[in-house]
N, C-alpha and C positions, 0 to 999 in steps of 0.2 A: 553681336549680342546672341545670336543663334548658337556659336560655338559655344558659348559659355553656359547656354540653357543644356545643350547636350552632354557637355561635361558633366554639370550636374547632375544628369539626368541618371549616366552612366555609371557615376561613382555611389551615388543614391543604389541603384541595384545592382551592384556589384557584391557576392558572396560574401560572408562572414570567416575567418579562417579561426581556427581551435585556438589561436591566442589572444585573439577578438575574444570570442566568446567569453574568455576565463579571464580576461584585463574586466570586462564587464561583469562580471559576477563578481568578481573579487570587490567592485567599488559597490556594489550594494545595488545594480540596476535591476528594476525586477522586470522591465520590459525586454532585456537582453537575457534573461535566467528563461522568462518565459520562452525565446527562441530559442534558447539552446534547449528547451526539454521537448519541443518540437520534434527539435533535430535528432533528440536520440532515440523517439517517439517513430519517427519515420521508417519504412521498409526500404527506403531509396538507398543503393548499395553507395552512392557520394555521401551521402547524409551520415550514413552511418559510421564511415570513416571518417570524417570530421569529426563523430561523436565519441569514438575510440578513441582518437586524440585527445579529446576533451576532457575526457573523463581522468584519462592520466594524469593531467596537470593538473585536474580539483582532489585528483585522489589520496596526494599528501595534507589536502586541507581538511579534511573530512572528519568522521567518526566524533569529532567534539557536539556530539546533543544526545538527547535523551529521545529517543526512538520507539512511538508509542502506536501500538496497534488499537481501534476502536469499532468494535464489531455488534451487532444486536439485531434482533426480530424488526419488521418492517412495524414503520409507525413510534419506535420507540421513542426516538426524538433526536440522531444521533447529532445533527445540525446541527439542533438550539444547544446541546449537551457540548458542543466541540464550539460553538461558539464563546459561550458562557466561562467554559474552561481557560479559549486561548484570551478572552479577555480579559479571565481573572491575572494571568500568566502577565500580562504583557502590562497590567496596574499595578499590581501588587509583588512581584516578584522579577520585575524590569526583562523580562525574558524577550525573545525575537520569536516570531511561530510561526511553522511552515505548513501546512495543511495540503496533504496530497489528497483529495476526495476522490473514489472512485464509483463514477456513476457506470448503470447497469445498461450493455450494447443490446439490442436487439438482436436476434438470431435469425430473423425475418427483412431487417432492412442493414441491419450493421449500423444503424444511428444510435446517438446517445442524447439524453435531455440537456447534461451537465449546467445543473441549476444550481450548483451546488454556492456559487457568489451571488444568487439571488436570496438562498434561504438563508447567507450568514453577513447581510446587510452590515452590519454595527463591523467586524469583524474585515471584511472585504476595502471598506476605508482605510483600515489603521495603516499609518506605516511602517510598524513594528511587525506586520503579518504579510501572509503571500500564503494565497489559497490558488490551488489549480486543480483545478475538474479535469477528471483523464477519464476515457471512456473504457471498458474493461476488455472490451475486443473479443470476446470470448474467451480471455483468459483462464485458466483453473484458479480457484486460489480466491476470487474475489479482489485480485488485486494485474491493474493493468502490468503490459507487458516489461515495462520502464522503471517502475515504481520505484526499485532500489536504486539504480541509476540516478535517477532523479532524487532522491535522500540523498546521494554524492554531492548532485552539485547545488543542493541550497543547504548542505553544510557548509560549503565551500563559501557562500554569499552572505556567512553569519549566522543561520538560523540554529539556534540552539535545543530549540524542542522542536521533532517532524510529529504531527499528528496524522496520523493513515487509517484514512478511512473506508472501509472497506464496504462490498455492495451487500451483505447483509447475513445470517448466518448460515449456515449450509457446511455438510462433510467438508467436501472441498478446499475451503475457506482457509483450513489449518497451515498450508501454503505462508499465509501473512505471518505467521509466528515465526518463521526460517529469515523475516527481514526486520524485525522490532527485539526490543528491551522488552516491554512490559505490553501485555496484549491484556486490553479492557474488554467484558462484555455487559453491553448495554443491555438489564431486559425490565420489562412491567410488569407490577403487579396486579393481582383483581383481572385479569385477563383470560382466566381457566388456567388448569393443571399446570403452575409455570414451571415444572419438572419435565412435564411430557413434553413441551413445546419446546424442545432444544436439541440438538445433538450432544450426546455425550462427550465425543471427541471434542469438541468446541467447550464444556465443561472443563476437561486435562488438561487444557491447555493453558485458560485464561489464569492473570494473577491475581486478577478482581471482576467479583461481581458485582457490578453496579446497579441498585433498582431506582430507577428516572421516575421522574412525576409521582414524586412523593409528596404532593401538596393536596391542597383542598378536600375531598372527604374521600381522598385515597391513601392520607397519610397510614392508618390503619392497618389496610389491607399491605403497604408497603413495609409495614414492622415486621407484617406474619411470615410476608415473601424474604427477608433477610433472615429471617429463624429458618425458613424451608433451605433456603441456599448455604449457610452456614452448616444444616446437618447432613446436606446432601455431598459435599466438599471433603464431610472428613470418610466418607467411601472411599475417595480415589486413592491411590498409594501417593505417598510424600515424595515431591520436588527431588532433585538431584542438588539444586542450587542451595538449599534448606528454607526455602521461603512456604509460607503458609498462604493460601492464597485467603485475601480479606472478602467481605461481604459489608457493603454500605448501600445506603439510598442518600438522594438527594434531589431534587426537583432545578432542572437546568432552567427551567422557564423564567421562576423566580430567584434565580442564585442563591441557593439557599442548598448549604454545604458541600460545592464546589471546593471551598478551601480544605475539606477533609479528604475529597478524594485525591487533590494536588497530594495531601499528606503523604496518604497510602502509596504513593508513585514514588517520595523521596527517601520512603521507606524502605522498597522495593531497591532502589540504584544504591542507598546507600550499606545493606546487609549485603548485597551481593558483590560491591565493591570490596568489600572488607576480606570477605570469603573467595574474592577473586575469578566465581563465575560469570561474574559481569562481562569480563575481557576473553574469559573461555567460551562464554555463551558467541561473542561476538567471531573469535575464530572459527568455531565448528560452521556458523551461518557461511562466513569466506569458504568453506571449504564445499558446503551445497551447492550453493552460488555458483564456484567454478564445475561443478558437477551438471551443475544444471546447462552452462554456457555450452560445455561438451555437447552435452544432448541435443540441444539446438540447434548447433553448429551443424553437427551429423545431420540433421532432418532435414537443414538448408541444401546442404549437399546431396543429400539423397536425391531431392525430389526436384533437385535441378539439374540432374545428372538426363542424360540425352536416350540413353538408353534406358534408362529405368522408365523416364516418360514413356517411350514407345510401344514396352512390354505394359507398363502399367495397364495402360487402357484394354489389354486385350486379356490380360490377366483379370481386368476388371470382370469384364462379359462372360467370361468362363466361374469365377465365383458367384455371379451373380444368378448365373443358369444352375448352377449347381454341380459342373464338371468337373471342379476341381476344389479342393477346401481353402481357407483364407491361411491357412498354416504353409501348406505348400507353394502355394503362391508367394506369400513373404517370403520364401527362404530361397524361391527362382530371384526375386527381386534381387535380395541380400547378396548372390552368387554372381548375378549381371553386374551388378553397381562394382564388387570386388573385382571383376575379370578386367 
């Protein structure tokens, strides 16, 4: 009886291999999707070749969703708004939704709240949905280090619309628009100057303005904030794609024209289908992507390199007293690593 409990025991914690993972994603497991996004989550050099692998086999399955960015001022609502939305999605228009949330790391403990399956109760049940809270790690961008990766492989498990939601608005942030179709920004009205209270860049960007909690005795103030946002839009110079970007409100709390902003999105996929930036939009992002992988790759290798470690630290003390500039020092680095 003993042999047979250890058996179990053994093949029970016995590793996953990258065809495990992708047989289970492929049949719709969202407890298998969730370890495989772990796995490519992790810094663990096994992990990550398993996820290398991984990725290959979901990467013919891919690219079939609607890839949507979701960004705004703290408080806006973007939960209830991303709730509201995938549920409209997932009644009304029989869709599958993948919601990547990312909550904001601490720079002080490197912990995350990721509450984000708390705040989207209704949404977190369905079994048309799969929500995962990723923590942002101090990523740039407002978007964890995985996030498009992880768009791979819950295309790959069905999900036909990703919803990404990012940690809030900020320069930086514009990062999230290099991995979506269509980047939303959430903002309020009646809240002071709602022009001064954004980044412009984050303006350029978006395909839509959204004004949230347009209900109760803010419908008003949310008319005036779409007249503001509407004349502030046609400052910027015009898309490449030829899309105009729209200005709606709608109040997620009460569902109450959800259906119009779905509108504007199949709006958005289908003029740029036609025109064909949809698919160029999508290339040029491959092409960052592989740009960006470089960059990384290099950083890995830099700063594991033996000799760079050993100079570094002394390099350190000398820029930090003042004997030497941080220019020169990078370029002893640069000249170590290469010899």
């Amino acid at each position: 009886m003993k042999k047979n409990i250890n058996k179990i025991t053994i093949k029970t914690k016995k590793s996953l291999s990258a065809k495990d993972y992708f047989d289970g994603i492929q049949k719709g497991n969202r407890a298998i999707l969730s370890k495989a996004i772990t796995l490519i989550e992790s810094s663990n050099i096994k992990h990550q070749n398993v996820a290398e692998e991984l990725i290959e086999l979901c990467l013919p399955f891919s690219g079939n969703s609607v890839r949507i960015g979701i960004t705004g001022v703290p408080g806006v609502g973007k939960s209830t708004f991303i709730e509201a939305l995938g549920s409209y999605l997932i009644a009304e228009k029989d869709k599958k939704i993948a919601v990547l949330a990312i909550d904001p790391s601490s720079k002080k403990s490197y912990g995350s709240i990721l509450g984000d399956k708390t705040r989207m109760n209704k949404l977190s049940v369905n079994d048309n949905a799969f929500i995962r809270p990723s923590p942002s790690s101090g990523t740039l961008g407002g978007v964890a280090k995985a996030t498009r990766e992880t768009t791979i492989l819950c295309e790959a498990a069905g999900y036909d619309t990703i919803l990404i939601e990012t940690v809030g608005v900020g320069q930086s942030e514009i990062e999230v628009k290099s991995m979506v179709d269509f980047f939303l920004l959430l903002m309020l009205a009646g809240a002071g100057d709602e022009l001064q209270g954004i980044k412009r860049g984050i303006m350029e960007i978006a395909d839509a303005v959204i004004i949230n909690k347009a209900d109760n005795d803010n419908i008003h103030n949310a008319k005036m904030a779409v007249r503001e946002y509407k004349n502030a839009l046609h400052l910027f110079p015009a898309n490449d794609n030829g899309w105009i970007p729209r200005v709606a409100s709608c109040s997620a709390i009460e569902d109450k024209e959800i259906d119009s902003v779905w509108g504007v999105v199949e709006s958005f996929v289908n003029q740029t289908t036609l025109n064909s930036s949809f698919i160029e939009n999508r290339k040029e992002q491959a092409k960052f992507w592989l740009e960006h992988a470089i960059n990384s790759s290099l950083m890995t290798l830099f700063y594991s390199d033996e000799k760079v470690k050993t100079q570094l630290l002394k390099l350190e003390e000398n820029v930090s007293e003042g004997k030497t500039s941080p220019f020169k020092a990078a370029k002893e680095l640069l000249l170590t690593f290469k010899s």
